[in-house]
MARDOLUM-248004 format. One record per residue: residue number from 0; x, y, z of N, C-alpha, C, CB in turn. Coordinates in pm, 1 decimal, padded with zeros to 6 digits. Atoms other than C-alpha are relative to their C-alpha. Last residue first. Glycine has a CB too. Layout:
N
NUM,X,Y,Z,X,Y,Z,X,Y,Z,X,Y,Z
...
// end
This chain:
77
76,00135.4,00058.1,00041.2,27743.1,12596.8,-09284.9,-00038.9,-00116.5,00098.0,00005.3,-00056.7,-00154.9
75,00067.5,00115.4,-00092.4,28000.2,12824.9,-09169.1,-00090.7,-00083.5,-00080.4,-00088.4,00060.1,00124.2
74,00136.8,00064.7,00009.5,28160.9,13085.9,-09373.3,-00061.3,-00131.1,00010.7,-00033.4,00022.3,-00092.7
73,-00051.2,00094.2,00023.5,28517.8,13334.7,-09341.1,-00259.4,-00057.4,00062.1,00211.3,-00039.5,00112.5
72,00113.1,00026.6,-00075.5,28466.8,13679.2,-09375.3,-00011.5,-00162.1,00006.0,-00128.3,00073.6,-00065.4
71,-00013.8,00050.3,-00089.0,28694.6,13872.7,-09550.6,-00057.3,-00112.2,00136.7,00020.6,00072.9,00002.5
70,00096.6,-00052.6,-00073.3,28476.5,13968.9,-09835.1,00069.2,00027.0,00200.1,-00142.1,-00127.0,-00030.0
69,00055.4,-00193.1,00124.5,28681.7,13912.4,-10166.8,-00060.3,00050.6,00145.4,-00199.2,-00008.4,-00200.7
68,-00067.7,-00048.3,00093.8,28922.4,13615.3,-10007.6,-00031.0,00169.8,-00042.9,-00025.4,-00098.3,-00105.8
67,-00140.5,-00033.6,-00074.1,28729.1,13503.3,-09739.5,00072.5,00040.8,-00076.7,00073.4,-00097.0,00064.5
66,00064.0,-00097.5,-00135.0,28381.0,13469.8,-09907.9,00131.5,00089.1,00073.6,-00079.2,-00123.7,00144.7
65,-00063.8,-00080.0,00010.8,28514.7,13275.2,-10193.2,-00019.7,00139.8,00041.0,00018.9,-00016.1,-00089.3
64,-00171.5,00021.3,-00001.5,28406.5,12975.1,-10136.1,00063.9,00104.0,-00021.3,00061.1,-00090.3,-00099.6
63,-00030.0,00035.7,-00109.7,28066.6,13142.7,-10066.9,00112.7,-00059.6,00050.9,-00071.4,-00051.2,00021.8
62,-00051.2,-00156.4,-00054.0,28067.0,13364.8,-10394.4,-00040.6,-00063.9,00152.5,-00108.2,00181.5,-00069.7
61,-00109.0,-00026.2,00051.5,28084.1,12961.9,-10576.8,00049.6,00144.1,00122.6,-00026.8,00029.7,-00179.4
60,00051.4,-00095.8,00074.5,27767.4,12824.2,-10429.9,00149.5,00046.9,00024.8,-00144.1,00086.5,00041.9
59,00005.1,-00032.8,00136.9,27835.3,12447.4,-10335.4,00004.6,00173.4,-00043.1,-00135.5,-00070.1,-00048.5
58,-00141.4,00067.6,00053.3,27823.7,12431.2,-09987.6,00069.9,00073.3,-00121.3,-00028.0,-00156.1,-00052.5
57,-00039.4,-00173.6,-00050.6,27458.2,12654.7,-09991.8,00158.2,-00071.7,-00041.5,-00042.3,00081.2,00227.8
56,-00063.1,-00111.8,00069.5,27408.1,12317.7,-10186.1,00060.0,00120.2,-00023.6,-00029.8,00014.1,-00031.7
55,-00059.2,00022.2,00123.5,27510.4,12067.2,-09966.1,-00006.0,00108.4,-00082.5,-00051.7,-00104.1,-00062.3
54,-00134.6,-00018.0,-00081.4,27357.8,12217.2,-09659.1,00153.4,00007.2,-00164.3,00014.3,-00195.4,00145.6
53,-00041.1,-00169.8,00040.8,27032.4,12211.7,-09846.3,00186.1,00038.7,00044.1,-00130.0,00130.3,00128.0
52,00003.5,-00031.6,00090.7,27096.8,11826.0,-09850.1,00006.0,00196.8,-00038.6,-00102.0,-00084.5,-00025.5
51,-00073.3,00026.0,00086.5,27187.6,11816.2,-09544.4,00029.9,00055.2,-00160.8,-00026.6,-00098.1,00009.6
50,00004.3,00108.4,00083.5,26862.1,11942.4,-09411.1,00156.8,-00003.7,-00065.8,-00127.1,00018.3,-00111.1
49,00077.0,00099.6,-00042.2,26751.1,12229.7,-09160.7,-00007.2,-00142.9,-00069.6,-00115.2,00053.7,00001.5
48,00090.3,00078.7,00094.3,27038.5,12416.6,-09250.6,-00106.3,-00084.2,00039.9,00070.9,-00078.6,-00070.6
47,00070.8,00176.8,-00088.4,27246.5,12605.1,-08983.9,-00127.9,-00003.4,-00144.7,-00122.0,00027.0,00258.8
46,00142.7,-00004.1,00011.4,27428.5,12931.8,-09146.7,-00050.7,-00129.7,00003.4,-00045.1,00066.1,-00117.5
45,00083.6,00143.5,00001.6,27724.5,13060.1,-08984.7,-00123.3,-00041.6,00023.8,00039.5,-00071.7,00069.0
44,00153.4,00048.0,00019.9,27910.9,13391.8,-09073.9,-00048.8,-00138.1,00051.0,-00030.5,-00004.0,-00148.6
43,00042.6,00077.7,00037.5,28262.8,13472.4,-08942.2,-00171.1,00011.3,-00016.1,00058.6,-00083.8,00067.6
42,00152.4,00072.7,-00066.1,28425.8,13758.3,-08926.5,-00012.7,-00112.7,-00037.9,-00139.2,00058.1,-00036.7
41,00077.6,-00084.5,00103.7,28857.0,13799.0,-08969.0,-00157.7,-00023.8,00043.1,00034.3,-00053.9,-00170.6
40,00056.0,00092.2,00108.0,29076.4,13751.3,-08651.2,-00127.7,00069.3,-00094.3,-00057.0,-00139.5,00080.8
39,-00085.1,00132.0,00014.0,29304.8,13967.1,-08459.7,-00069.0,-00088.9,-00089.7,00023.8,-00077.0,00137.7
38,-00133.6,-00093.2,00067.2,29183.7,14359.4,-08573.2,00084.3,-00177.5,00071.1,00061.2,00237.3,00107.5
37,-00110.4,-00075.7,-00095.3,28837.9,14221.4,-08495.7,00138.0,00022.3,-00057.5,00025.8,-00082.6,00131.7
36,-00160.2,00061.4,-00001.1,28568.5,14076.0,-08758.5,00057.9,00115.7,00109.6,00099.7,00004.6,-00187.3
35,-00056.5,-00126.7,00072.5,28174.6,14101.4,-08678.5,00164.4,-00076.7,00024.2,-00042.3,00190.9,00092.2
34,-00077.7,-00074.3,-00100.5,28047.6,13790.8,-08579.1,00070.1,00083.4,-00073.8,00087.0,-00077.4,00089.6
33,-00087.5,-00068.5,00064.0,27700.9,13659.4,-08766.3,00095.5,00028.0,00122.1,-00061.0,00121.6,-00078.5
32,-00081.3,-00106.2,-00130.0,27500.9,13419.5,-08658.8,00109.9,00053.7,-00055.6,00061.8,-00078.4,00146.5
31,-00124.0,-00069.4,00037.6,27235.4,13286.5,-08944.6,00042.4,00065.0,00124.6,-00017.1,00103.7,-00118.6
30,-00075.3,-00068.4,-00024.7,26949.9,12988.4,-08880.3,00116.0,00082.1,-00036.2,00006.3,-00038.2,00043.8
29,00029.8,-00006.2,-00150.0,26729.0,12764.3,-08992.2,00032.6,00130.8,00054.2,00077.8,-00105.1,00079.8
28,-00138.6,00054.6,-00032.1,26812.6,12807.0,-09403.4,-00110.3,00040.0,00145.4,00192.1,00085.4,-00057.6
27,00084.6,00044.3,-00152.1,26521.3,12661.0,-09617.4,00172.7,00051.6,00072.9,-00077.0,-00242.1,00027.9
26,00013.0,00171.2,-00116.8,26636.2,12775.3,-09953.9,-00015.7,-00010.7,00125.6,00119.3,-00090.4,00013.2
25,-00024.2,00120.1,00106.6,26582.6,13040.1,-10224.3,00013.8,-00117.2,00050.0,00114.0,00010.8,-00080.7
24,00121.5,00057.6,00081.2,26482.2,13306.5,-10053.6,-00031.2,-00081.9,-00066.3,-00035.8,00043.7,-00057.8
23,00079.9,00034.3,-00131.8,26780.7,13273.4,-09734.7,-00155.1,00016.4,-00093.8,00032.4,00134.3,00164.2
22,00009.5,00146.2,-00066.0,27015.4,13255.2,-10032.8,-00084.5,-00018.3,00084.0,00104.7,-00045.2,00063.2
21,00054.3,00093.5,00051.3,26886.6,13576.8,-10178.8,00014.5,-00095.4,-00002.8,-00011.7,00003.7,-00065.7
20,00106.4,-00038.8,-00039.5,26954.7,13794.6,-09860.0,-00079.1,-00082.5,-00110.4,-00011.8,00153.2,00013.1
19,00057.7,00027.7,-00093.8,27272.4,13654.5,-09821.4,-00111.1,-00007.1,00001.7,00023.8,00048.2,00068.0
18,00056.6,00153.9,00003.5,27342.8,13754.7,-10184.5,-00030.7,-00113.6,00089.0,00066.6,-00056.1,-00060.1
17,00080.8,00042.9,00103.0,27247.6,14091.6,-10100.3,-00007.7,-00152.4,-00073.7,00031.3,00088.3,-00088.4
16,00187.1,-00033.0,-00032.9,27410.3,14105.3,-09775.7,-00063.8,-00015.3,-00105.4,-00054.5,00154.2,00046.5
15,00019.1,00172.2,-00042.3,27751.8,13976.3,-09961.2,-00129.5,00033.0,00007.5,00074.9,-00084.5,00153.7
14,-00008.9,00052.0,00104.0,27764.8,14321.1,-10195.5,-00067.3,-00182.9,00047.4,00166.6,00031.0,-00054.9
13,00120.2,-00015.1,00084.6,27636.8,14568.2,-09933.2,00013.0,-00110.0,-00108.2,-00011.5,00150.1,-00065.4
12,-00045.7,-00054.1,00173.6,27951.5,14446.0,-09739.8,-00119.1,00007.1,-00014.5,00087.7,-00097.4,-00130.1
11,-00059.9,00032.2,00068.9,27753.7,14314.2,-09379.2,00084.4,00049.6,-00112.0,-00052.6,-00050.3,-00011.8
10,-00154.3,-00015.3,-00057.1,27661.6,14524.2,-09072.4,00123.1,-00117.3,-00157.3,-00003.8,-00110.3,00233.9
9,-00035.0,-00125.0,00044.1,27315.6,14604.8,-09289.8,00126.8,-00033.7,00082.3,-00100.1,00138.7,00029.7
8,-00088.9,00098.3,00010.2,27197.6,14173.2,-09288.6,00143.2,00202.3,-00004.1,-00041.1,-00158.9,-00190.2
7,00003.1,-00112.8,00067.5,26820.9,14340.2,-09325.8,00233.6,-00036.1,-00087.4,-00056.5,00177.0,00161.8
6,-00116.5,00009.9,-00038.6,26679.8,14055.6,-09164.6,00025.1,00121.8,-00153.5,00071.2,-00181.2,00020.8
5,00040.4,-00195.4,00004.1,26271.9,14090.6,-09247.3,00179.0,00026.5,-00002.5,-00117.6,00101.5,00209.2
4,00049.5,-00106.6,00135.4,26290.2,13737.6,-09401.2,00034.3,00131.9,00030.0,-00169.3,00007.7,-00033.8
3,-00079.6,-00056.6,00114.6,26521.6,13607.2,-09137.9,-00014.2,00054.0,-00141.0,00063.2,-00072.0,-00018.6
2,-00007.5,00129.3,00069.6,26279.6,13659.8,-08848.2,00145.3,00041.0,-00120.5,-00181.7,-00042.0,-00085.6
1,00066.0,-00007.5,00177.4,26390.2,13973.6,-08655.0,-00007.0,-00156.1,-00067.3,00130.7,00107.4,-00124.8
0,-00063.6,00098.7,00084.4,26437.0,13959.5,-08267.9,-00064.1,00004.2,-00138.0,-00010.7,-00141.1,00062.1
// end
């Protein structure tokens, strides 16, 4: 099992994984489960917060509303 520092995030777009990889340095996140997408539905991400408030801002970050659109990938919090 990899903590989520060492998490490498390599089944993702190279483009999300990288800003995956600097949301999880920038704020307290608990947890990430990823599901790859299938030829019926698209993936999902979902990332558990140890606080509302962080919850709120991951919320907030613009290339997460618009995860499903550019990335397919629809995003939990």
């Amino acid at each position: 099992m990899e903590t989520i520092q060492n998490q490498s995030f390599q089944t993702l777009s190279p483009e999300l994984a990288a800003k995956l990889q600097q949301l999880t340095k920038a704020l307290t996140i608990e947890q990430v489960f990823y599901y790859a997408p299938t030829a019926q539905a698209p993936g999902h991400l979902i990332l558990i917060s140890g606080s509302t408030k962080n919850a709120a801002v991951i919320e907030a970050r613009e290339w997460l509303r618009n995860a499903f659109k550019k990335y397919q990938q629809l995003v939990h919090v």
